[in-house]
BALOBA-1460 file (C-alpha; in Angstrom, 3 decimals):
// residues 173
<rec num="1" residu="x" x="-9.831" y="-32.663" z="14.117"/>
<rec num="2" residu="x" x="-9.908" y="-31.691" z="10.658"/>
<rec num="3" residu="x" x="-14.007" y="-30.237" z="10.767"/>
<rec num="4" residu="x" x="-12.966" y="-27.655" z="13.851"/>
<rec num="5" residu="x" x="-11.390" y="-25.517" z="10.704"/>
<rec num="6" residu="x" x="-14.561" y="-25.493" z="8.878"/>
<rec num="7" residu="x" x="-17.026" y="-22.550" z="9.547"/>
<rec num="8" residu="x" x="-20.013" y="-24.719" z="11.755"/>
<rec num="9" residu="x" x="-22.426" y="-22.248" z="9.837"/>
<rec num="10" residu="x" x="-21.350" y="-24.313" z="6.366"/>
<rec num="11" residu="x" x="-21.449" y="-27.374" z="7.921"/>
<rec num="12" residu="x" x="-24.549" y="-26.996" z="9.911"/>
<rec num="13" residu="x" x="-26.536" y="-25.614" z="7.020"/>
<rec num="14" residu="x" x="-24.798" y="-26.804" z="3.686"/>
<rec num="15" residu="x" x="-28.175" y="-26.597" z="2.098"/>
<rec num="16" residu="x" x="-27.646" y="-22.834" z="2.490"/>
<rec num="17" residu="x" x="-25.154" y="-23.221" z="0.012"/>
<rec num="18" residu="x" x="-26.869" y="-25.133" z="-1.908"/>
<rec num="19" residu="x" x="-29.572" y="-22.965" z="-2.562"/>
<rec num="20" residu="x" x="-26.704" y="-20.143" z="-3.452"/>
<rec num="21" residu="x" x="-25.182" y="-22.244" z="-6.271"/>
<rec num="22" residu="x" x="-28.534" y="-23.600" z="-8.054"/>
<rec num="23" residu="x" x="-28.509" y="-20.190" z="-9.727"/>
<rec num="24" residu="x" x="-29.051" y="-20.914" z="-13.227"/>
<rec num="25" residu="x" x="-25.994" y="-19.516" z="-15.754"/>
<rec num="26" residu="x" x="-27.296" y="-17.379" z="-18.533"/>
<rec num="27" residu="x" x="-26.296" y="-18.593" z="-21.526"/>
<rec num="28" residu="x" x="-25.632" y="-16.566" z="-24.082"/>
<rec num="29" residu="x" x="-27.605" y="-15.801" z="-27.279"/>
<rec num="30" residu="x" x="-26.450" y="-18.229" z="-30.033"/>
<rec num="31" residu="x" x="-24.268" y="-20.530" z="-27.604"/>
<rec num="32" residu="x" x="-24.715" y="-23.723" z="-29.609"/>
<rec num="33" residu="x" x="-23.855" y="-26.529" z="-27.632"/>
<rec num="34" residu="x" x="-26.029" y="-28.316" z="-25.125"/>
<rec num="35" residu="x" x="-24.888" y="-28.330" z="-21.430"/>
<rec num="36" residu="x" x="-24.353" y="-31.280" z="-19.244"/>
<rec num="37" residu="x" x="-23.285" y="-30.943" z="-15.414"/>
<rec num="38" residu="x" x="-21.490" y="-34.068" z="-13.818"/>
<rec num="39" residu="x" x="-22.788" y="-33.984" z="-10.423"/>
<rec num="40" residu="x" x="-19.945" y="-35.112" z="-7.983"/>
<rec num="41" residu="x" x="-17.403" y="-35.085" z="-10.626"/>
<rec num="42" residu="x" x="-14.954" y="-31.659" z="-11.105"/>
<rec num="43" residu="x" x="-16.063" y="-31.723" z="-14.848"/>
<rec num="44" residu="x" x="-19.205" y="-29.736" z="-16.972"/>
<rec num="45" residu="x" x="-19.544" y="-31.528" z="-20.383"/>
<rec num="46" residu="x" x="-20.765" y="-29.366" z="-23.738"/>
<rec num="47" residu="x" x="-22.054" y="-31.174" z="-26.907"/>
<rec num="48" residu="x" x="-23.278" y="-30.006" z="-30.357"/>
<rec num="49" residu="x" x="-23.418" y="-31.509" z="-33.800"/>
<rec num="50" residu="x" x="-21.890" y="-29.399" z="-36.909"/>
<rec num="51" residu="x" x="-22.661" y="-30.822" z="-40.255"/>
<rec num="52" residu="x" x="-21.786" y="-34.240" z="-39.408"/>
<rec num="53" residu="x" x="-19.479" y="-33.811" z="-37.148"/>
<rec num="54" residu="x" x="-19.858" y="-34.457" z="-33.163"/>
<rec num="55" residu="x" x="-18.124" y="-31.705" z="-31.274"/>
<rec num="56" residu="x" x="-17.709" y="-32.797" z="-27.738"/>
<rec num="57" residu="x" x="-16.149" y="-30.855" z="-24.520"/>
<rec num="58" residu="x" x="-14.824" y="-31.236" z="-20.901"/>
<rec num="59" residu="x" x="-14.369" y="-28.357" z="-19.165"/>
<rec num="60" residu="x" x="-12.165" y="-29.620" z="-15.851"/>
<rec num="61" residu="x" x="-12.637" y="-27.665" z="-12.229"/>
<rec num="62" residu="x" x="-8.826" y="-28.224" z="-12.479"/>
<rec num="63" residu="x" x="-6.611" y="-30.402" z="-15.122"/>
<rec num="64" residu="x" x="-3.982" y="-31.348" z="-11.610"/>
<rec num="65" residu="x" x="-4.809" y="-32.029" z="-8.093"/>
<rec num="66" residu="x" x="-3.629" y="-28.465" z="-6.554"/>
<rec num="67" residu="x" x="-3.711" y="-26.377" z="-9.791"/>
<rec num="68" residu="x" x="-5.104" y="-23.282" z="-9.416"/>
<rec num="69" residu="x" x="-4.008" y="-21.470" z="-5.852"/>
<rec num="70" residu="x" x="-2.580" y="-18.274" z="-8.158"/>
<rec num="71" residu="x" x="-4.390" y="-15.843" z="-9.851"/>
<rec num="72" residu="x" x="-3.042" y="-16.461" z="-13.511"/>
<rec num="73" residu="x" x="-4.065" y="-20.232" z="-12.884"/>
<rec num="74" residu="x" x="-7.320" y="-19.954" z="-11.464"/>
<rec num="75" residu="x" x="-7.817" y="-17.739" z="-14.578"/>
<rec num="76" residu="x" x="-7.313" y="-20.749" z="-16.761"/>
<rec num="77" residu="x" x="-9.585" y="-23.112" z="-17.949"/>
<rec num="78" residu="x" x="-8.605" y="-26.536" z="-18.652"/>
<rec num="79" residu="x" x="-10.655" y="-27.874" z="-22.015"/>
<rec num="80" residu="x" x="-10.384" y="-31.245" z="-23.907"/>
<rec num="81" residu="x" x="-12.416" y="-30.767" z="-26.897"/>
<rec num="82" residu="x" x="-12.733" y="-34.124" z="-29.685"/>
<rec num="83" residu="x" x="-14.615" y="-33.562" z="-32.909"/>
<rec num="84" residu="x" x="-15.294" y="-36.947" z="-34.299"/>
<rec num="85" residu="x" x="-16.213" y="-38.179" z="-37.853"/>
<rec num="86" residu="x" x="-19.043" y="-40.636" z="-38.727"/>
<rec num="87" residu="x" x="-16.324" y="-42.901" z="-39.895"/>
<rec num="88" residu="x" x="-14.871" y="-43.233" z="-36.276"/>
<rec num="89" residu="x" x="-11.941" y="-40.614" z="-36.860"/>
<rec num="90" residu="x" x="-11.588" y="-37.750" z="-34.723"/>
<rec num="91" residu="x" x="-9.330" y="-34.987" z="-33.616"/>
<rec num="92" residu="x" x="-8.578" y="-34.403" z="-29.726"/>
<rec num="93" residu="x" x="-7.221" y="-31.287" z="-28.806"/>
<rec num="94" residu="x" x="-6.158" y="-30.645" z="-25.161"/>
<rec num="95" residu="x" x="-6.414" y="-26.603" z="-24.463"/>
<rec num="96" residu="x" x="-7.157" y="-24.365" z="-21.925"/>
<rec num="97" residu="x" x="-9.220" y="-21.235" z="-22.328"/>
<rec num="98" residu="x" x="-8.314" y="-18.213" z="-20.972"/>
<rec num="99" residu="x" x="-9.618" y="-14.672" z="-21.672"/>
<rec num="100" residu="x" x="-9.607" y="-13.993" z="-25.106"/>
<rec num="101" residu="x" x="-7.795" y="-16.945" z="-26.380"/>
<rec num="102" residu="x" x="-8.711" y="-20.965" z="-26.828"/>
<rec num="103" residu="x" x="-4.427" y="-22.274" z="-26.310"/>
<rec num="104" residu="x" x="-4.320" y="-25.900" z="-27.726"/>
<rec num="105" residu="x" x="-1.515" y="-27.595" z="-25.855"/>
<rec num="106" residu="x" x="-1.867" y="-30.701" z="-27.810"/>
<rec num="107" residu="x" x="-3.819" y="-32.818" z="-30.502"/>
<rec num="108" residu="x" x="-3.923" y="-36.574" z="-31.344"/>
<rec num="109" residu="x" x="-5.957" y="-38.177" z="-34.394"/>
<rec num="110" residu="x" x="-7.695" y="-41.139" z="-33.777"/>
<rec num="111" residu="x" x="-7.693" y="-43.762" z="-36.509"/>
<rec num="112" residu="x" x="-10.998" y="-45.545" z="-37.618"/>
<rec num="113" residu="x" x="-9.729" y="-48.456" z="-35.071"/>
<rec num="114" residu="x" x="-9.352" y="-46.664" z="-32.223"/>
<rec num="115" residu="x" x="-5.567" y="-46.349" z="-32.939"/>
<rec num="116" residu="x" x="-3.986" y="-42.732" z="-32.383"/>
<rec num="117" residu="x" x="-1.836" y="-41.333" z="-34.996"/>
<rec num="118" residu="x" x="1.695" y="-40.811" z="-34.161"/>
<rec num="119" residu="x" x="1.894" y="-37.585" z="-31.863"/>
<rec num="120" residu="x" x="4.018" y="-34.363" z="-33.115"/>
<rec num="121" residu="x" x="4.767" y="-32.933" z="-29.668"/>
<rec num="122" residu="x" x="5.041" y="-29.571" z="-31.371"/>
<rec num="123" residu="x" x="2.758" y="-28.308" z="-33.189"/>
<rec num="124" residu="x" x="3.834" y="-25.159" z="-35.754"/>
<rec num="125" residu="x" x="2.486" y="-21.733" z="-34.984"/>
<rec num="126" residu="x" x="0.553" y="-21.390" z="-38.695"/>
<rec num="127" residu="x" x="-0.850" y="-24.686" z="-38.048"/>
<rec num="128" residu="x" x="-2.167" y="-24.610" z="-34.425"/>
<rec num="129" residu="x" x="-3.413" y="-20.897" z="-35.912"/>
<rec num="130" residu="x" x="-5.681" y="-22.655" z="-38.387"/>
<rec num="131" residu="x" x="-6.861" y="-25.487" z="-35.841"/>
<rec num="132" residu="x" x="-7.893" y="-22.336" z="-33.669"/>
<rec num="133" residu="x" x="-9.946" y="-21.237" z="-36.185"/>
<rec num="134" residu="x" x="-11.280" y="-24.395" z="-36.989"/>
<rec num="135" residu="x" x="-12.653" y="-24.970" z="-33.550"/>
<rec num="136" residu="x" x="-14.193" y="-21.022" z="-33.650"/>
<rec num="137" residu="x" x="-16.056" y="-22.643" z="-36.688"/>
<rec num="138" residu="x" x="-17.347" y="-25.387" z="-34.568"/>
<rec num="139" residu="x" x="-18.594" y="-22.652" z="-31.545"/>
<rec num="140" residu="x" x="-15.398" y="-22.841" z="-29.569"/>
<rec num="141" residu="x" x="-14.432" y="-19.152" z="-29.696"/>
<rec num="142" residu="x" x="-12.164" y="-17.426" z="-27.375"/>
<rec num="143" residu="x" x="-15.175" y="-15.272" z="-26.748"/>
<rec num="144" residu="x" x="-16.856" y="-17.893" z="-24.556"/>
<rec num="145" residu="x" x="-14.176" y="-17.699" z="-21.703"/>
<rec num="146" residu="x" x="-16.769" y="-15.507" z="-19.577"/>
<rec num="147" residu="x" x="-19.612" y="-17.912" z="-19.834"/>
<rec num="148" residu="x" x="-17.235" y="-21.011" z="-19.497"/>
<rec num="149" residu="x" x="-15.831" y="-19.240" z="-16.558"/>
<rec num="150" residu="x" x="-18.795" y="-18.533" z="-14.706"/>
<rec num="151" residu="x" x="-20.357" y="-21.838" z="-15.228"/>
<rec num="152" residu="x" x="-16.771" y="-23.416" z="-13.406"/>
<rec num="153" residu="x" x="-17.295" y="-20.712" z="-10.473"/>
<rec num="154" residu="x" x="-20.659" y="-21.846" z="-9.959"/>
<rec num="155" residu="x" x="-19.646" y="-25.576" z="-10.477"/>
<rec num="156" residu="x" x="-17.246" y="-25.042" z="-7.989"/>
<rec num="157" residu="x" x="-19.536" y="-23.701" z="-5.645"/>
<rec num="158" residu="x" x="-22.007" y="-26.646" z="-5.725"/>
<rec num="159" residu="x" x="-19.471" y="-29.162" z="-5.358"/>
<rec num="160" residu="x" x="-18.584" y="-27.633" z="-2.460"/>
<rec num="161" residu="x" x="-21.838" y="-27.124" z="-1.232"/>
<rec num="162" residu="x" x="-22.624" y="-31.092" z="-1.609"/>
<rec num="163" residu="x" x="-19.470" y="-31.901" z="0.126"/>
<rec num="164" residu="x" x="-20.031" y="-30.139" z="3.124"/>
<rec num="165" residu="x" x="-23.580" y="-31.591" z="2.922"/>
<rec num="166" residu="x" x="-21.815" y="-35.382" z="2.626"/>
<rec num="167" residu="x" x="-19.217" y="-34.443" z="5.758"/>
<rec num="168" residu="x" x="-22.247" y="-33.141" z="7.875"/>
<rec num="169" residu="x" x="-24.253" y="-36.606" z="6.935"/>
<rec num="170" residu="x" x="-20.631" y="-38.477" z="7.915"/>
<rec num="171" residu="x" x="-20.583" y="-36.462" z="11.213"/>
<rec num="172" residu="x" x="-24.066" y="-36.979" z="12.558"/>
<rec num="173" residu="x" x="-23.919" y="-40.611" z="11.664"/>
């Protein structure tokens, strides 16, 4: 049986755990965005508006079931980031933050109907330069890695605090 390689203390007293991981995150001085955790989902969503823009984030627990079991990947954080237009347009850029850098793997434009642009698989170095530091603009800086990371550790932590506490409900049922 699966639960006989689970510590009984975690199971027995997930609210233990619980209590641990409700620790509020400081945020730092002049973080702009508002914060928005996803209870029972592996994702922490950040939102601001920037003259007239709407800049929106995912940060993922993990971007692929099993990602992260190294050290270099658990280091990485996987982002989506969209800033969208008034007029329905918006960029989507698929990163990952990792200490002192914001990579963007890929970006789409989506039309005014919801269409996306043709995709350029590969994006020139000058260019994916000046998208970097149009997202610093918007508040995503490479110097928010520490605060984005912590939040995910702690994330991490209460999901697996309420999923003990759902297998402990399943076994006493």
């Amino acid at each position: 049986m699966i639960l006989l390689f689970v510590p009984s203390s975690q199971i027995s007293n997930p609210s233990r755990n619980l209590r641990i991981t409700k620790r509020k995150v400081e945020v730092p001085n002049g973080f702009p965005f508002d914060i928005q955790d996803n209870p029972g989902q592996e994702t922490i969503s950040l939102a601001r508006e920037y003259q007239g823009e709407l800049i929106e984030a995912e940060l993922y627990l993990t971007r692929v079931p099993g990602e992260g079991h190294d050290d270099l990947e658990a280091k990485n954080i996987p982002l989506d980031i969209s800033v969208s237009k008034k007029n329905g347009t918006s960029l989507w850029f698929v990163c990952t933050a990792v200490p002192n850098e914001i990579i963007i793997d890929f970006l789409y434009l989506y039309l005014e109907d919801g269409e996306i642009a043709p995709f350029i698989p590969e994006i020139e170095e000058n260019i994916r330069e000046a998208f970097q530091k149009y997202l610093e603009i918007r508040g995503i800086k490479p110097s928010i890695y520490n605060f984005l990371s912590e939040c995910r550790s702690k994330k991490k932590s209460l999901e697996h605090a309420l999923w003990l506490k759902n297998v402990n409900k399943f076994v006493e049922a």
